[in-house]
C-alpha positions as CSV (number, residue, x, y, z in Angstrom):
1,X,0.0,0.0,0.0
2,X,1.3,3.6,-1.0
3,X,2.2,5.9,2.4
4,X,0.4,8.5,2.3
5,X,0.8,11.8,1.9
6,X,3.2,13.7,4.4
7,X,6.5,16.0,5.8
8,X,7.5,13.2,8.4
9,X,8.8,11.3,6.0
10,X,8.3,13.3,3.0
11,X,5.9,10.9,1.3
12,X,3.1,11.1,-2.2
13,X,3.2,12.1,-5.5
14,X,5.0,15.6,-6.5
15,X,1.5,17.6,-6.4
16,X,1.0,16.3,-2.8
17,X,4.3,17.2,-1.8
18,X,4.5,20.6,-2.9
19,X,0.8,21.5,-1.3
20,X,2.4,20.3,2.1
21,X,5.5,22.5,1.4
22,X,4.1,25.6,0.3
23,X,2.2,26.8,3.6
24,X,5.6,24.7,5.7
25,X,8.3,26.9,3.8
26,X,6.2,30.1,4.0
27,X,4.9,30.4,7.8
28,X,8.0,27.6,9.4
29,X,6.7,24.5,11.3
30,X,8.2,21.4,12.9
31,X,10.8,19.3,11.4
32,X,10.2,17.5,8.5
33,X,12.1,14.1,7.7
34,X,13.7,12.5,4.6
35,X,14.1,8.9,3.9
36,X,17.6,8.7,2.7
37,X,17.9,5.7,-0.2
38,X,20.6,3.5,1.4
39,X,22.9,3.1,-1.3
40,X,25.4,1.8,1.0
41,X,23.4,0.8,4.2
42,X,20.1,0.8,5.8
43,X,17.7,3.8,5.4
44,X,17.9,6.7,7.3
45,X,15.4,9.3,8.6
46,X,17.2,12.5,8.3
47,X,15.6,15.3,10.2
48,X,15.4,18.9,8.9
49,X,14.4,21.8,10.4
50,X,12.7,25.0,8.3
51,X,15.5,27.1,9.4
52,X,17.9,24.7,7.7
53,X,16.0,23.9,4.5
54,X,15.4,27.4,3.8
55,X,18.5,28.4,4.2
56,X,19.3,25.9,2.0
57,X,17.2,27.5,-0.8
58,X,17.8,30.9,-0.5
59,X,21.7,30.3,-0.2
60,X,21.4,28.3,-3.8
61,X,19.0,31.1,-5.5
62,X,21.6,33.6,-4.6
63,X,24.5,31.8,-6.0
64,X,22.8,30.8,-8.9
65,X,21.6,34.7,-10.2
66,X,18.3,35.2,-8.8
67,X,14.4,33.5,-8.2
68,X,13.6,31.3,-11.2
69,X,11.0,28.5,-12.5
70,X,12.1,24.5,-12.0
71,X,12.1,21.4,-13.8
72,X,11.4,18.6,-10.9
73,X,12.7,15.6,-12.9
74,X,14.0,14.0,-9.6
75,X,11.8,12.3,-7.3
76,X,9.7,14.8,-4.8
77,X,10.4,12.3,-2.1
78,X,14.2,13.1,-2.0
79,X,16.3,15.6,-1.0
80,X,17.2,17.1,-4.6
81,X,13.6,17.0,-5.8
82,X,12.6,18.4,-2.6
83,X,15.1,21.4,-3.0
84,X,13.2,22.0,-6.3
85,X,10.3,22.3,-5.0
86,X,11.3,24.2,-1.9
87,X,13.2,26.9,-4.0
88,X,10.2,27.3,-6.5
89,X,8.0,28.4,-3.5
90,X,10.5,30.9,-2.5
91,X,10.8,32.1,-5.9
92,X,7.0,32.1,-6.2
93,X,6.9,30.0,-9.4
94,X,5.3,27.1,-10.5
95,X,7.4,24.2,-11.5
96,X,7.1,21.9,-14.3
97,X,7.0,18.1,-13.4
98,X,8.5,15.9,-15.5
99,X,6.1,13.4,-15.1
100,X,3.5,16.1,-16.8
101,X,5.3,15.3,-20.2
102,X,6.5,12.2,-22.8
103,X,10.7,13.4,-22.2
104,X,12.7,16.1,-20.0
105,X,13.1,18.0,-24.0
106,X,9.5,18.1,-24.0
107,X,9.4,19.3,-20.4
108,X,11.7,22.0,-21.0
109,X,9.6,23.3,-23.7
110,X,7.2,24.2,-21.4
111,X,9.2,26.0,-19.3
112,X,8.3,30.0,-19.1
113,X,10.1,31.7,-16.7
114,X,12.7,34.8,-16.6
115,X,14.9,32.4,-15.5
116,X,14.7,28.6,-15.4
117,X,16.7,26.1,-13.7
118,X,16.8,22.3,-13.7
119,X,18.3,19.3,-11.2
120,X,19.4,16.2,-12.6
121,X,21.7,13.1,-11.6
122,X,24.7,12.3,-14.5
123,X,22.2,9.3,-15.9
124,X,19.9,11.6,-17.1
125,X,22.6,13.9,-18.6
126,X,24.2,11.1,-20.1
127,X,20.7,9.5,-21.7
128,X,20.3,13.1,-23.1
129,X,23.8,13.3,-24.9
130,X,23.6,9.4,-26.2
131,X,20.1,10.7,-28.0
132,X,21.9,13.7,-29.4
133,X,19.9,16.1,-27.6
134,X,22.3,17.8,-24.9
135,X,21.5,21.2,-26.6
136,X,17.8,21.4,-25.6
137,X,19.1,22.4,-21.8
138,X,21.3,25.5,-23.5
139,X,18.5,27.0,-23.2
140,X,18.3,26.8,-19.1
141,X,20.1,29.2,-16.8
142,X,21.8,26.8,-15.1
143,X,21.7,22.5,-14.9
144,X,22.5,21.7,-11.1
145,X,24.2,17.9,-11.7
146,X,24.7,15.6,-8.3
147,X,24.0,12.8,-6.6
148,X,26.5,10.7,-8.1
149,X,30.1,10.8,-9.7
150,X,30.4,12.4,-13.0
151,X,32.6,11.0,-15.7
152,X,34.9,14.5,-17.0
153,X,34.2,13.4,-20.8
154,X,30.3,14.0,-20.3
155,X,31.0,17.2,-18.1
156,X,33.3,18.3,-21.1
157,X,29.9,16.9,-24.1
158,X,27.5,19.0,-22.1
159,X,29.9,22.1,-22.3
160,X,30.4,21.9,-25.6
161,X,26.7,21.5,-26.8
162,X,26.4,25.1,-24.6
163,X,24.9,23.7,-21.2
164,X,25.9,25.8,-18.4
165,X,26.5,22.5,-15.7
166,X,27.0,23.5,-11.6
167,X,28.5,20.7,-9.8
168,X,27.0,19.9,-6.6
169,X,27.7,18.7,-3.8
170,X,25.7,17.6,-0.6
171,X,23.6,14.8,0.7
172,X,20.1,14.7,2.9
173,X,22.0,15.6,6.1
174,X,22.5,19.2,3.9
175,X,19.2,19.8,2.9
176,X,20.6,18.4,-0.5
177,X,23.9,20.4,-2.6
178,X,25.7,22.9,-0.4
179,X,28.9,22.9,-2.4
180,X,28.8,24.4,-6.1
181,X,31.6,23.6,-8.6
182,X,33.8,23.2,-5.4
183,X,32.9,26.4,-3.3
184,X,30.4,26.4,-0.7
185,X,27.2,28.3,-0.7
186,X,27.1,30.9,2.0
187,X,26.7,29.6,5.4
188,X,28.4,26.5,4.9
189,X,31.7,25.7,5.9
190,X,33.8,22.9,4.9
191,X,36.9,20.9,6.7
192,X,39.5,18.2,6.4
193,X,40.0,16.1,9.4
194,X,43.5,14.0,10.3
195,X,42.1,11.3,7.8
196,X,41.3,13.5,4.6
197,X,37.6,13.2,5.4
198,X,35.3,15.6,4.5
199,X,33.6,17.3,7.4
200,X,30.7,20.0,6.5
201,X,28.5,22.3,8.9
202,X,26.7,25.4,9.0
203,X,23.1,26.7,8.4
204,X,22.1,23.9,6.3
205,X,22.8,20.6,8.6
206,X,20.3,18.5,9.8
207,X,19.0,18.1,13.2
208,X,19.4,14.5,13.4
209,X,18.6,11.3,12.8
210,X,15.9,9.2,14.0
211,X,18.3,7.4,15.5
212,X,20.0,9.0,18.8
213,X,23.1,6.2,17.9
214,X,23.5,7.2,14.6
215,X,23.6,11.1,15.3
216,X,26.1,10.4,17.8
217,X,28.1,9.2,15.6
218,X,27.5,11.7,12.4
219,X,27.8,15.0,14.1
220,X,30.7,15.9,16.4
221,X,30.6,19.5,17.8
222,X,28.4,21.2,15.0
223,X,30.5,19.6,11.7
224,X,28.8,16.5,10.2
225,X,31.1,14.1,8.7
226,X,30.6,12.9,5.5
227,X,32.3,9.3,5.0
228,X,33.5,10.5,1.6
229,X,37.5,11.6,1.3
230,X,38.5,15.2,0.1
231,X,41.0,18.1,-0.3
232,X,41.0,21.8,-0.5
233,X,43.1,23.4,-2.9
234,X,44.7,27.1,-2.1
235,X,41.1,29.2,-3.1
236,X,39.0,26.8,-0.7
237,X,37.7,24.7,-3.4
238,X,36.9,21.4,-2.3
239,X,37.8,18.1,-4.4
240,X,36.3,15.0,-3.6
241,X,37.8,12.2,-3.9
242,X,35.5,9.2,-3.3
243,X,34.1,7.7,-0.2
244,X,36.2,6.3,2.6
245,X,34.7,2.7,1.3
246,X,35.6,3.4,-1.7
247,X,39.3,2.4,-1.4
248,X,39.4,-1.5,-0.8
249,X,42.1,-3.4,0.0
250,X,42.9,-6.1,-2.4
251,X,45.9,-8.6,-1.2
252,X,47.2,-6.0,0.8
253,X,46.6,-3.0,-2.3
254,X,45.2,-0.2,-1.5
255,X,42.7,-0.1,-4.6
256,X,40.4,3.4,-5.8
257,X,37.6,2.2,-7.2
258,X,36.4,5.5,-8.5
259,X,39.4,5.6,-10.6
260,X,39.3,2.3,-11.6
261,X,35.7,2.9,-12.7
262,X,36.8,6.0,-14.3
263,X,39.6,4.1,-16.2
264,X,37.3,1.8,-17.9
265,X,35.3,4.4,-19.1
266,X,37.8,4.9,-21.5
267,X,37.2,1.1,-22.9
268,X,36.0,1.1,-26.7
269,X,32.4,0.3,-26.0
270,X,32.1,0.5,-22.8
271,X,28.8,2.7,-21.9
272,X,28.7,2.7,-18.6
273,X,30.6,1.2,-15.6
274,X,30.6,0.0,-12.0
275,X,33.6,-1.0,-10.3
276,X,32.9,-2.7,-7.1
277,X,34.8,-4.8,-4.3
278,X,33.3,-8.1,-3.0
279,X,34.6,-10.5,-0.5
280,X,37.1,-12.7,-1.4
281,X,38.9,-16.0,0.6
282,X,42.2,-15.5,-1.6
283,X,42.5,-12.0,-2.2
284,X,40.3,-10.8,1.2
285,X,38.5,-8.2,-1.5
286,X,38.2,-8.8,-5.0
287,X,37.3,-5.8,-7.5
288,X,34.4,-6.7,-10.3
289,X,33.7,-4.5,-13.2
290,X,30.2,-4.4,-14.0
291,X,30.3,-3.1,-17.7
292,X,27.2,-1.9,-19.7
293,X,28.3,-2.4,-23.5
294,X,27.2,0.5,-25.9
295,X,25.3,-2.5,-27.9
296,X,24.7,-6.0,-27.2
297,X,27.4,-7.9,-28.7
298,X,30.6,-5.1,-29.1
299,X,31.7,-6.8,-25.6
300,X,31.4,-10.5,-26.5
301,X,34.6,-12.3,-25.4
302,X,36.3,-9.7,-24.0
303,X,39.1,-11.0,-21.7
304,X,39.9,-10.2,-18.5
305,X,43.3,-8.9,-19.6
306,X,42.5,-6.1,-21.8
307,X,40.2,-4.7,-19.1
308,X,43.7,-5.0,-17.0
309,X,45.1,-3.5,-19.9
310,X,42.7,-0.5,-20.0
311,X,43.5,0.3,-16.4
312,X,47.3,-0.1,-16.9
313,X,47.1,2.4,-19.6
314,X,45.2,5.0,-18.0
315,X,48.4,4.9,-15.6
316,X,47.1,3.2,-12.3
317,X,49.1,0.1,-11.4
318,X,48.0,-3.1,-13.3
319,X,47.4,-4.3,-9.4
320,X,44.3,-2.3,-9.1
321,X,43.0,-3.9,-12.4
322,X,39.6,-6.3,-12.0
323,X,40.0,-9.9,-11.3
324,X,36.3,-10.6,-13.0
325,X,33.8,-8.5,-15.2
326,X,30.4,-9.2,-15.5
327,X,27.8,-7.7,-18.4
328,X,24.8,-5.8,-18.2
329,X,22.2,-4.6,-20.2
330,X,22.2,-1.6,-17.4
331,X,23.6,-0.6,-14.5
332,X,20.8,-0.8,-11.5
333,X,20.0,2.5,-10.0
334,X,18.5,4.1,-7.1
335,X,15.5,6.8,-7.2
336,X,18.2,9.4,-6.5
337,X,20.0,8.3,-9.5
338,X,23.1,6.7,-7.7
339,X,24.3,3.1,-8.7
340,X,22.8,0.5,-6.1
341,X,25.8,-1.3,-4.8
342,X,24.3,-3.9,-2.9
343,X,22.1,-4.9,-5.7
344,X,24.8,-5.3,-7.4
345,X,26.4,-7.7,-4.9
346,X,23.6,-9.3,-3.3
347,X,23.9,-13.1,-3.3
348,X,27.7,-12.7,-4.2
């Protein structure tokens, strides 16, 4: 049965949502909670306050140019398709909903406003330039892109065909992106601790979890920290460099996997690409590229050493090369857009 519609969690179809929101981001009110996606975990209920989310907002409107209409072609129920919603009420537009129209070219079209904005995760970008049609967001003021890594060569396709892309940065315990193209939004501040994690606080963290355990052990004195590893360069502009469980250790190898998975992008034919680590007697972790083929057959007996080879080549140590590779027709994904991991792995 469908939950119904509601702040605490955030549940129902877009519509729903954004009637709840509109009187809860104009006159303030309790808490409202997120259901994180647990791409790496269980679930979490991530209270936010109306101080935070708004602060949110308005901190993105200003570093973006000004109040604008949005595409929501994210799910309402999460924190970027929230942050959509939330910022049109406090621009006092209406947005347009992607599930209103056939394609997000055909939403565009629709779109009226001074200025327009739209939030997407990389797989929609990337589904966009493989159908040739990258140019029909030139038109928008600015494409926010998070939620998941973001190969450079589609970054460098959407540039080209005049798309004006803004990095983010952030997660549900932000009220969503709070770092844009590197630099955060005002009232967020950003640290490295002793072990290169990234460590984030300010106006826009949460309250909480529903879980007194959990919060405990997130926040420590007003700075939330992240999990993922990061560096600041000499302007303050933050690089990140994966998650802290994203470096596996493979017969005593320290092994990326975000550049692995970055490497094989490079593979003629690859289209898309997961590399994960799974447990292992011999090796204690093994790494296993999960390739998406740009056609059905342009993969067929590939061997395990030219996917070596391709890793070799991009100059990481042949060490850190996969031990298997597995197929797909597509990589599975999360609402939020991210890849699901342990789907991946489950029964493994």
């Amino acid at each position: 049965r469908a939950m119904s519609a509601g702040l605490r969690p955030v549940a129902g179809e877009p519509r729903e949502v954004l009637a709840l929101l509109e009187p809860w981001v104009r006159q303030g009110g309790d808490p409202i909670i997120v259901r994180t996606s647990g791409s790496t975990g269980k679930p979490k209920d991530v209270v936010l306050s109306h101080a935070a989310v708004t602060a949110s907002g308005t901190a993105a409107l200003e570093r973006l140019g000004g109040p604008g209409q949005w595409l929501l072609a994210l799910p309402a129920t999460a924190v970027g398709g929230l942050q959509v919603l939330v910022r049109s009420v406090l621009s006092g537009t209406e947005p347009v909903l992607l599930s209103d129209h056939p394609d997000l070219s055909a939403a565009i079209a629709t779109m009226t406003g001074a200025r327009r904005y739209a939030s997407l995760v990389p797989t929609q970008l990337f589904r966009l330039a493989e159908e040739g049609r990258l140019a029909d967001l030139s038109g928008l003021d600015a494409v926010l892109l998070g939620g998941a890594a973001m190969p450079g060569t589609l970054l460098e396709r959407a540039q080209v065909a005049g798309v004006r892309v803004v990095r983010t940065y952030g997660m549900s315990e932000t009220c969503g992106g709070c770092v844009y193209d590197g630099l955060p939004l005002d009232g967020v501040r950003i640290r490295i601790d002793d072990d290169g994690q990234v460590l984030l606080g300010g106006s826009v963290l949460f309250d909480g979890y529903g879980d007194p355990a959990a919060t405990a052990t997130a926040l420590r004195d007003g700075w939330f920290a992240t999990s993922d590893l990061g560096e600041l360069d000499a302007d303050g502009r933050l690089r990140v460099l994966g998650r802290r469980d994203d470096v596996v250790i493979s017969g005593g190898v320290n092994i990326s996997l975000p550049a692995v998975t970055e490497a094989l992008r490079r593979h003629e034919g690859v289209r898309d690409v997961a590399a994960v680590g799974v447990p292992d007697d011999e090796w204690g972790t093994r790494v296993v590229a999960y390739l998406v083929p740009d056609d059905a057959v342009c993969l067929d007996g590939l061997r395990l050493d030219e996917v070596r080879d391709t890793v070799e080549a991009a100059g990481l140590p042949r060490t850190w090369g996969p031990r298997e590779v597995v197929l797909l027709d597509a990589l599975p994904l999360l609402p939020g857009g991210k890849v699901d991991r342990q789907s991946l792995t489950r029964g493994r």
